[in-house]
ZAZADREN-496693 format. One record per residue (C-alpha): residue in three letters; x, y, z. Coordinates in nm, 4 decimals, always signed. Each point is the difference from the previous one (the first is absolute). Layout:
<'Ala',<X,Y,Z>>
...
This chain:
<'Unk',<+1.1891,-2.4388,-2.1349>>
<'Unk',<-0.3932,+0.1105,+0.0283>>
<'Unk',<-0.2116,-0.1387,+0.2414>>
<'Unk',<-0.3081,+0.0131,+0.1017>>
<'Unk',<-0.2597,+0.1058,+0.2974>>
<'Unk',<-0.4211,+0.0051,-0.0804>>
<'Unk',<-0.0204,+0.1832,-0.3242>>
<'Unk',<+0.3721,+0.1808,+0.0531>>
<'Unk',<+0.2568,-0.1183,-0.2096>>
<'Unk',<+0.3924,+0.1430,+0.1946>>
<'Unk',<+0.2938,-0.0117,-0.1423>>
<'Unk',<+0.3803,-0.0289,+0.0598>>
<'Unk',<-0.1153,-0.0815,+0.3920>>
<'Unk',<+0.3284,-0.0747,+0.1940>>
<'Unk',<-0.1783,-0.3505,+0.1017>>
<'Unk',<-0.2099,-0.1222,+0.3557>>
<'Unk',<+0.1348,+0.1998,+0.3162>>
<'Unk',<+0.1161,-0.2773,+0.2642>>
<'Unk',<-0.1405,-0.0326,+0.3319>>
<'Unk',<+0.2704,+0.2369,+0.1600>>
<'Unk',<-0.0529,+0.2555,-0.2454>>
<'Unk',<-0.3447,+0.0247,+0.0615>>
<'Unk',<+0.0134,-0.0335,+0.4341>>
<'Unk',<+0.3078,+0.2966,-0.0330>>
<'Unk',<-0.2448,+0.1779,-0.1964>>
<'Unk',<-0.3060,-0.0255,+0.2532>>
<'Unk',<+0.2586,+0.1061,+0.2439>>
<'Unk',<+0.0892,+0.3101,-0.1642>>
<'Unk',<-0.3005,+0.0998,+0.0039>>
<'Unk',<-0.1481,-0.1292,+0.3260>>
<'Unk',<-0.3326,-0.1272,-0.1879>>
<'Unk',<-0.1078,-0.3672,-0.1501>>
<'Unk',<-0.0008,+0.0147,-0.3822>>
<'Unk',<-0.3126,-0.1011,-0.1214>>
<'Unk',<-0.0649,-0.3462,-0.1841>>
<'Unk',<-0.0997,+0.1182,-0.2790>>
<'Unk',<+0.2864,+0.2334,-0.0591>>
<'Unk',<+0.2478,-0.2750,+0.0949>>
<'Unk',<-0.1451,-0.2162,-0.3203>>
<'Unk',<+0.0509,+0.3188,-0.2227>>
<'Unk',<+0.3714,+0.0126,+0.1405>>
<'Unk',<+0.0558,-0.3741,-0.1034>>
<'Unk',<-0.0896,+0.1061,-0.3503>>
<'Unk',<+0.1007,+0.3595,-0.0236>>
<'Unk',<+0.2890,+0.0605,+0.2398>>
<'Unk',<+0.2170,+0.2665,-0.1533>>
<'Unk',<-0.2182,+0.0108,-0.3527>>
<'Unk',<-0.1344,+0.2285,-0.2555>>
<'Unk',<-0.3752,+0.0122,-0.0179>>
<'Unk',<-0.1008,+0.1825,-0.2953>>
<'Unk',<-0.3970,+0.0388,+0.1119>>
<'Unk',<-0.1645,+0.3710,+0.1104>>
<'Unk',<-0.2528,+0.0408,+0.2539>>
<'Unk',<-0.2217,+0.3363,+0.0029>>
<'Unk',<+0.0649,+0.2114,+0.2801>>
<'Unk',<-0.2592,+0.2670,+0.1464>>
<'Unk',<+0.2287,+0.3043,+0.0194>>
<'Unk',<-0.3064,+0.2187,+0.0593>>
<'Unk',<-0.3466,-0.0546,+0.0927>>
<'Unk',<-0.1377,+0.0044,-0.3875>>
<'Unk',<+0.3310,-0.0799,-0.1713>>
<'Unk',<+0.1966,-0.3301,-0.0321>>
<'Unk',<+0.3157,-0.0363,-0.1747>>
<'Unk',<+0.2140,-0.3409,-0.1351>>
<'Unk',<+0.2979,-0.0888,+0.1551>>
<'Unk',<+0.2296,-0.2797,+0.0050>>
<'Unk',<+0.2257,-0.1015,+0.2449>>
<'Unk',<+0.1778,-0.2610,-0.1717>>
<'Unk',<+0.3288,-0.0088,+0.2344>>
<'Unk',<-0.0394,-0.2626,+0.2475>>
<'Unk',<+0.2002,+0.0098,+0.2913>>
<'Unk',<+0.1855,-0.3318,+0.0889>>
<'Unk',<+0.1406,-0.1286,+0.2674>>
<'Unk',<+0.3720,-0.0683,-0.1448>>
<'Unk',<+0.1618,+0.1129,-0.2926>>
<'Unk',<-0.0363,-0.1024,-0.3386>>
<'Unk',<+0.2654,-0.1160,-0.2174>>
<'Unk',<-0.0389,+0.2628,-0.2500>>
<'Unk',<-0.0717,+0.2419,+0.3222>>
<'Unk',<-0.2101,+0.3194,-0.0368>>
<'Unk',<-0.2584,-0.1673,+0.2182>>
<'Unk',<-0.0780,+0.2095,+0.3460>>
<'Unk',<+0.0639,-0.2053,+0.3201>>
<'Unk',<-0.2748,+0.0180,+0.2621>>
<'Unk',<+0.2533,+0.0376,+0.2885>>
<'Unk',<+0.2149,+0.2953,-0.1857>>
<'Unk',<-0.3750,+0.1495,-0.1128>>
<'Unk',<-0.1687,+0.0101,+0.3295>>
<'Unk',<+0.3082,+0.1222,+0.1433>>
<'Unk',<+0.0231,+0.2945,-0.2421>>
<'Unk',<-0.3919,+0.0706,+0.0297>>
<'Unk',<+0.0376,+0.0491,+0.3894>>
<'Unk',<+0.2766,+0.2339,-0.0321>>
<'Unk',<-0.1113,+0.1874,-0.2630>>
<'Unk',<-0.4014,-0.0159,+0.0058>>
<'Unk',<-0.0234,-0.0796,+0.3998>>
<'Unk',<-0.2395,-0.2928,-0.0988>>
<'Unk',<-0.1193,-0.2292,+0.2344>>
<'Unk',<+0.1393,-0.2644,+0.1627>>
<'Unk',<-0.2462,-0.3078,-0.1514>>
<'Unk',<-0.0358,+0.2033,-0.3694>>
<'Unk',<+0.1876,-0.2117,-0.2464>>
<'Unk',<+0.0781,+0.1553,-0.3252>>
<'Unk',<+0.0045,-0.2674,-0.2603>>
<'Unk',<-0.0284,+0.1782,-0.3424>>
<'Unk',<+0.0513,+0.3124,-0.2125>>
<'Unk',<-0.0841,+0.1900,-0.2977>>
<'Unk',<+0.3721,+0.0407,-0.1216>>
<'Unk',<+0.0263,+0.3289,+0.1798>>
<'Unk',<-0.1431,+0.1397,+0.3104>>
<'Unk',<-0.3301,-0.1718,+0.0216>>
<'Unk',<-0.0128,-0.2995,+0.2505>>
<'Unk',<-0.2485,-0.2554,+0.1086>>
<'Unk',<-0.0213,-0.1621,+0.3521>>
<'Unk',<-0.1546,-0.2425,+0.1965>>
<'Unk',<-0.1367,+0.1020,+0.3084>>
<'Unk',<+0.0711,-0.2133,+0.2574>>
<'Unk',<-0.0716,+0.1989,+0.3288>>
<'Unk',<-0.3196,-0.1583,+0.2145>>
<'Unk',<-0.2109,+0.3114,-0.0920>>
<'Unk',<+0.0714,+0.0014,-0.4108>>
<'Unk',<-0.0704,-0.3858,-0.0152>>
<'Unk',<+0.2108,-0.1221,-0.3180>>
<'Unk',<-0.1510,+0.2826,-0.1943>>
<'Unk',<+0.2377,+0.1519,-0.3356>>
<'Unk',<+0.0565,+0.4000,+0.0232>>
<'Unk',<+0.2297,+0.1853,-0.2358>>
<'Unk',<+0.1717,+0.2792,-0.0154>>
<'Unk',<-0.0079,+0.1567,-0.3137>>
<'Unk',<+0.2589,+0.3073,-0.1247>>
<'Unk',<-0.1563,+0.2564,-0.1703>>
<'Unk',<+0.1130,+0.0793,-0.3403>>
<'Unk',<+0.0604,+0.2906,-0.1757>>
<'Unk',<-0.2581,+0.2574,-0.1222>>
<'Unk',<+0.0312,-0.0912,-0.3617>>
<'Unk',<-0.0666,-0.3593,+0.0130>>
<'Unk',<-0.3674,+0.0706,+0.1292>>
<'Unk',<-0.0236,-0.2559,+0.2632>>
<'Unk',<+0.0141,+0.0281,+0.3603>>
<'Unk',<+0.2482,+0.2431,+0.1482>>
<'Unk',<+0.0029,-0.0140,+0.3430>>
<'Unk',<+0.1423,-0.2612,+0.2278>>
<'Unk',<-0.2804,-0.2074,+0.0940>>
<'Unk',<-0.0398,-0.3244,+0.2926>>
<'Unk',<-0.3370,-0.2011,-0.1708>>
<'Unk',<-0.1347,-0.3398,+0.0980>>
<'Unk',<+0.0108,-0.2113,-0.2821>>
<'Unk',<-0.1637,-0.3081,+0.1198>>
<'Unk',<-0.1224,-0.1331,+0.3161>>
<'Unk',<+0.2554,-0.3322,-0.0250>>
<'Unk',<+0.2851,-0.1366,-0.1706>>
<'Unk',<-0.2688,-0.2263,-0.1991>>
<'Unk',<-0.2405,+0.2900,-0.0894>>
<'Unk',<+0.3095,+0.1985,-0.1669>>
<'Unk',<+0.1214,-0.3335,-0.1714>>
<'Unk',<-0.3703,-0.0119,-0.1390>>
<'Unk',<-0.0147,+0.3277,-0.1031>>
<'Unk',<+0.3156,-0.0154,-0.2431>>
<'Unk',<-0.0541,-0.0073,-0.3692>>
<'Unk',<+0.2023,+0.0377,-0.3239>>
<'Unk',<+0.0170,+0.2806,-0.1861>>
<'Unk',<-0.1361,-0.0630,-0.3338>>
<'Unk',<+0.2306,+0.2746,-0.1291>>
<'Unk',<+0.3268,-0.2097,+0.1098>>
């Protein structure tokens, strides 16, 4: 099923989170989730968004990336789709993130976006981006970047690539 949110279209989302979902979510993370994001979640929840957004890894050097694994709040039918609850679990332990950060998509390997959630990062996105290997000529260090000021800037800021 493809849906869609502004100029996104997401597909195979595992459908609208319910109420509960959504308060045991807050909980986890001790933070309201913004409006905004909540709309994307009734459209995207668990989905595949196939868009890039252009990340500053240095001061004079951006690079493409796309996060297209959305994080859901249940499993899908054909699972594969991370759980917010398992995620943010696994990014504590393993990353020490904090409490209000909610990770809510990746690259398809190490690379993860959150929402910032804390009083002092005020709904902004940040990733954390793997670097890659010498030979592939991008970015090779592990790097924490802003990549928008909001949840509706980022959305904004996606875009096809004609290539795909």
């Amino acid at each position: 099923m493809t849906t869609t949110y502004k100029h996104l279209e997401i597909e195979d989302y595992v459908g609208e989170p319910t109420d509960s979902e959504l308060k045991a979510l807050e909980e986890k993370l001790e933070a309201k989730l913004p409006d905004v994001f909540v709309d994307f979640l009734k459209v995207a929840n668990g989905g595949y968004l196939e868009y890039f957004v252009d990340i500053a890894i240095k001061q004079d050097k951006t690079e493409a990336l796309c996060f297209c694994e959305l994080y859901g709040t249940r499993d899908s039918i054909k699972g594969g789709a991370p759980i917010f609850s398992e995620e943010i679990d696994s990014e504590r332990k393993y990353k020490n993130i904090p409490a209000a950060y909610l990770p809510f998509a990746r690259d398809g390997g190490s690379s993860i976006l959150y929402l910032d959630l804390a009083a002092s990062g005020a709904g902004r996105v940040i990733a954390f981006i793997e670097g890659l290997p010498n030979w592939t000529g991008l970015n090779q260090s592990h790097i924490i970047v802003e990549v928008a000021k909001s949840f509706e800037e980022f959305a904004n800021k996606l875009y096809l690539d004609p290539e795909v």
